[in-house]
N, C-alpha and C positions, 0 to 999 in steps of 0.2 A: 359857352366858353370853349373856346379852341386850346387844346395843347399840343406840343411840341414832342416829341418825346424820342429818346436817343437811347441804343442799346437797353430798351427796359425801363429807360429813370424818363423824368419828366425834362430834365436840363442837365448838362455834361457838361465838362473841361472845351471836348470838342463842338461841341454847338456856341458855346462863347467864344472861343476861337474866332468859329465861323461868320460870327454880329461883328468881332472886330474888324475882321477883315474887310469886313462890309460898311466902315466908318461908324459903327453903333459904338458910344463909348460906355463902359462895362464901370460901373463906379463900385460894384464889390463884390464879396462872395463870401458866404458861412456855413461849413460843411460841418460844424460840431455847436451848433445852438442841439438844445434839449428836445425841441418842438419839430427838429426835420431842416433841412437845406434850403437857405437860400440864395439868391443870385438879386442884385439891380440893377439897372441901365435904362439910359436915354434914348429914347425914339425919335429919331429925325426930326421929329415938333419938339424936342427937349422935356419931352413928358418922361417923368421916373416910371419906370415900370417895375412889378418885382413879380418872382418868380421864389416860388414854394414847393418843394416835394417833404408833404409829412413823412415821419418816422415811420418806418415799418413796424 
């Protein structure tokens, strides 16, 4: 399993920024779940992806 990882965290403000820009559409974002952060978006095959960084 490959990660991505941006100033220390798994996925940032700036790395989703940077999928937008890149036509990846970004369907949401939850920085205050109990469980840790997470992020969704579409991969050019319209496949959902999600991303997860547990709670410290």
């Amino acid at each position: 399993m490959a990660r991505v990882t941006s100033a220390g965290r798994i996925f940032s403000t700036a790395m989703l920024a940077q999928l937008a820009e890149h036509g990846v559409e970004i369907l949401g974002r939850n920085d205050d779940d109990p469980n840790g952060r997470f992020a969704w978006f579409l991969d050019p095959a319209n496949i959902k992806i999600e991303l997860w960084e547990p709670k410290k």
